[in-house]
C-alpha positions as CSV (number, residue, x, y, z in Angstrom):
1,X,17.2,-10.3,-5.8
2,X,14.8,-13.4,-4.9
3,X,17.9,-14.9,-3.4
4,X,18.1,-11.9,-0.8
5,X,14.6,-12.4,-0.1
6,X,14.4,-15.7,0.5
7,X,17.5,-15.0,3.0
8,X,15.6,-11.9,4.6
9,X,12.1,-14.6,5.1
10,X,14.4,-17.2,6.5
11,X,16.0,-14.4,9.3
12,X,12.3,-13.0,10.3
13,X,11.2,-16.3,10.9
14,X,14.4,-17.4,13.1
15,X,13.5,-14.0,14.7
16,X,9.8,-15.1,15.4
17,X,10.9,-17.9,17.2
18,X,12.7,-15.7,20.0
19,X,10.5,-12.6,20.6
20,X,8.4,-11.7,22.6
21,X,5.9,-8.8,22.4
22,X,3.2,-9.3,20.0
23,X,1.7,-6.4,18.2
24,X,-0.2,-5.0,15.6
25,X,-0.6,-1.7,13.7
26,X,-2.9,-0.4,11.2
27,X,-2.1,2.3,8.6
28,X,-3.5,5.1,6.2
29,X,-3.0,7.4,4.6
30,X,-2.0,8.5,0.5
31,X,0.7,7.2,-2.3
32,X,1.5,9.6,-5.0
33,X,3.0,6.6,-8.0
34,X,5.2,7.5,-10.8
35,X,2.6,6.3,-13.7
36,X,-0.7,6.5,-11.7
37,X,-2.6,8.8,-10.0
38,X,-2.5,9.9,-6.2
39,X,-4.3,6.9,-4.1
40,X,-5.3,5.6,-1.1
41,X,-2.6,3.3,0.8
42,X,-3.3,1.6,4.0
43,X,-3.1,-1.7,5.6
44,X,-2.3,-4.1,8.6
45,X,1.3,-5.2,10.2
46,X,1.3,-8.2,12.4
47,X,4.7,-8.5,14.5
48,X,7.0,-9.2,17.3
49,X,9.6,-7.3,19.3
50,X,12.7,-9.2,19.2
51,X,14.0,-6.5,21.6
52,X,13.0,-2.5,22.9
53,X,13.9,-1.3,19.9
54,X,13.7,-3.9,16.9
55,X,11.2,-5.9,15.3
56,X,9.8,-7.7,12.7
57,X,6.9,-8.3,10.9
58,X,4.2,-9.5,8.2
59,X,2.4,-6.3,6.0
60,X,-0.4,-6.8,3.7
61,X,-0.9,-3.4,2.3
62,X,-3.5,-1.8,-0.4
63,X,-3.8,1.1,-2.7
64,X,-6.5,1.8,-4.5
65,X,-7.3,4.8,-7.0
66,X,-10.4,4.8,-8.8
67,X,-12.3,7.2,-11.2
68,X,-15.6,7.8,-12.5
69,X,-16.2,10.2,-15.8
70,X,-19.9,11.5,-15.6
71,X,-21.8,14.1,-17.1
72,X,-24.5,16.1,-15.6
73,X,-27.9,15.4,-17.7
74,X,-30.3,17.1,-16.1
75,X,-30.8,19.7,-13.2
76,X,-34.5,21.0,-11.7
77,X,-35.0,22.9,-8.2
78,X,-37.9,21.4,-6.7
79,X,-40.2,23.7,-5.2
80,X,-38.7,23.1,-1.4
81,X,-35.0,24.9,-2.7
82,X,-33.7,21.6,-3.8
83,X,-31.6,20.8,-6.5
84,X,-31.9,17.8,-8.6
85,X,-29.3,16.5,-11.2
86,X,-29.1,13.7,-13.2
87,X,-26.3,12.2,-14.6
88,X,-24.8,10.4,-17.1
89,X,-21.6,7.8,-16.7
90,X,-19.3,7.5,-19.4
91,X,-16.5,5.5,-18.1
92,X,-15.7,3.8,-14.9
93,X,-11.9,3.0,-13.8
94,X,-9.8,2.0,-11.0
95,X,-6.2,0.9,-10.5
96,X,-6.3,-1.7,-7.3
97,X,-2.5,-3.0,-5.8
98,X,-2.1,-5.1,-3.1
99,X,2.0,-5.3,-1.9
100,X,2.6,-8.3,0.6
101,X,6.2,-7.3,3.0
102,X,8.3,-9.3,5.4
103,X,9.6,-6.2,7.4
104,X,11.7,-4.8,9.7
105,X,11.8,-2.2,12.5
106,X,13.6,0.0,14.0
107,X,12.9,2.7,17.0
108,X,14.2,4.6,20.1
109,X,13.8,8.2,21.3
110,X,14.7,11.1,20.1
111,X,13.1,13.1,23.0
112,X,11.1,12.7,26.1
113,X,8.0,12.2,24.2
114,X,8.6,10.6,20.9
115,X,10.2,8.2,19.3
116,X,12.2,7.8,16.0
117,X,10.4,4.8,13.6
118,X,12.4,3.8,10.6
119,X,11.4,0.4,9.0
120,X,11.7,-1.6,5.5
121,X,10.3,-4.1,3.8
122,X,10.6,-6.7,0.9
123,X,8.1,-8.9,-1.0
124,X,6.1,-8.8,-3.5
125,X,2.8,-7.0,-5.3
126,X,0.0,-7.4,-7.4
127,X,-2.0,-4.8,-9.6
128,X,-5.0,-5.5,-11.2
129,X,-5.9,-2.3,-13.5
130,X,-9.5,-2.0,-14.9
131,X,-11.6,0.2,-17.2
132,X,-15.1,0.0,-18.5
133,X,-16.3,2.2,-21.5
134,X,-20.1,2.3,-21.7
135,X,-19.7,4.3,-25.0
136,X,-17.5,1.8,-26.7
137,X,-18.3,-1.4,-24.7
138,X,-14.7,-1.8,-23.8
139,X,-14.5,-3.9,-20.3
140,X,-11.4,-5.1,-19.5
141,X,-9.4,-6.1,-16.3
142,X,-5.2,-6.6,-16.6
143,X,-3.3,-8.2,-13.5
144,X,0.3,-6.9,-13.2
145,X,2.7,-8.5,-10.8
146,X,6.2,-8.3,-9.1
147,X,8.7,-7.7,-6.7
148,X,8.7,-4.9,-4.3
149,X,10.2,-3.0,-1.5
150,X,9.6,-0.2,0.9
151,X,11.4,2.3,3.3
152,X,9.6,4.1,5.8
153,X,11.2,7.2,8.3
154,X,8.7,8.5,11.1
155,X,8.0,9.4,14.9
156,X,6.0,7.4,17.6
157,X,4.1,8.9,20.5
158,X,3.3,6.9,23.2
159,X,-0.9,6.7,23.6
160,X,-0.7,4.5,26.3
161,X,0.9,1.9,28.1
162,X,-0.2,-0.5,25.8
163,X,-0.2,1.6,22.0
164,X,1.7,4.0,20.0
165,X,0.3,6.4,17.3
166,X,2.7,7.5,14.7
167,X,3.3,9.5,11.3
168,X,5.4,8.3,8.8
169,X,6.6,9.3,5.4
170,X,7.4,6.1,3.3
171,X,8.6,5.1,-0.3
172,X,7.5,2.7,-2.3
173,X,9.6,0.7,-5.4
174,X,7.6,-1.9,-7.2
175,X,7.2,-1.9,-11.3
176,X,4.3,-5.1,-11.8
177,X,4.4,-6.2,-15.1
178,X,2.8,-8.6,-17.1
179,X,4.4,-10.9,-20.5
180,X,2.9,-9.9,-24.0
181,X,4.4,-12.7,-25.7
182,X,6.5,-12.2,-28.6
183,X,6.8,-8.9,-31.3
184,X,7.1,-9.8,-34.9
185,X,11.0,-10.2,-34.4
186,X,10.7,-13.3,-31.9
187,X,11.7,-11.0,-28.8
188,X,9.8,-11.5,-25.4
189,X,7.9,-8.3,-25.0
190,X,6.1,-7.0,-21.6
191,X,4.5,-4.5,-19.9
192,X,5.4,-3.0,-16.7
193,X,3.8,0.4,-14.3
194,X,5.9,2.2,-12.5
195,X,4.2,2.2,-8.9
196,X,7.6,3.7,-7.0
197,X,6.6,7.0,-5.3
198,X,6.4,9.0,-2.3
199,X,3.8,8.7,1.0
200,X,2.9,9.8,3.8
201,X,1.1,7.7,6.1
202,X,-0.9,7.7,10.1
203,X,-1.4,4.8,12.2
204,X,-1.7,3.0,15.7
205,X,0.4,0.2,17.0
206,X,-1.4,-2.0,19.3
207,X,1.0,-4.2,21.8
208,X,-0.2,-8.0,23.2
209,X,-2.5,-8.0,19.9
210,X,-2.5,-10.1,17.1
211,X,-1.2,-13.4,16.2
């Protein structure tokens, strides 16, 4: 697996040496993980278009889920009609991943107005997952780590001469982990989350911008 990665760097940046439109697209939108909860995911691609219809480029993504448990306290209508509650916070959590791809695109139409988009990536990610416990004073932050990979299938309108919007729906495999050390048997033990899942994504692609 590293070695096809390594091979997959090596081709995107022979490919950056001969193209030719720069461009850059930003991204939103949600990602629904196997063992976490329904996220924001967005981000920013930097590439080139080796040709009308392919290109490469550099993603640095994010997802972030976070979570507060409250309680409400208190609650007094003040004598203008409003409502004022106070409340109590219990917990605080939030699950933050950034994934780093070297990608590859793909599009051409499908009809007079839009465009197909198919496009997939490699690299690799990194989780940190955190929770802090008021009641028990538990405040603790793990970091997670690891290889992963994305396909992506959509359609492209053209905005202008000079962008694209599009919708996408994506999938995302990546299981970070982290080493425990060793059980009571001598065995390496670790932990891992399953962030592979299903998304769906919106965005703009901006030509003759970016690096």
């Amino acid at each position: 697996m590293r070695t096809a990665i390594v091979v997959l760097i090596v081709m995107l940046i022979q490919n950056f040496g001969f193209t030719q439109t720069k461009f850059t697209e930003f991204k939103a939108g949600v990602l629904n993980p196997e063992n976490a909860k329904t996220g924001f995911m967005g981000g920013v691609n930097f590439g080139r278009s080796v040709d009308e219809n392919v290109g490469v480029s550099f993603a640095a993504d994010v997802y972030r889920r976070s979570y507060t448990d409250e309680t409400v306290i208190y609650q007094a209508e003040t004598s203008n009609g409003v409502v004022e509650e106070q409340f109590q916070t219990e917990s605080e959590q939030s699950t933050t991943m950034i994934p780093l791809f070297f990608q590859l695109h793909y599009q051409g139409p499908v009809s007079n107005i839009f465009n197909i988009r198919v496009s997939g990536g490699l690299g690799y990610e990194f989780l940190w997952n955190s929770i802090t416990n008021y009641n028990t004073g538990e405040d603790n932050t793990k970091f997670f780590h690891g290889f992963g990979w994305h396909v992506d299938l959509g359609a492209m309108y053209p905005l202008s001469r000079a962008s694209d919007i599009f919708a996408e729906v994506t999938y995302h495999g990546g299981k970070p982990g982290k080493g425990e050390g060793k059980n009571e048997a001598g065995l390496p033990i670790r932990k891992e989350i399953n962030m592979s899942g299903f998304g769906v994504r919106i965005g703009m692609r901006i030509y003759n911008f970016g690096f």
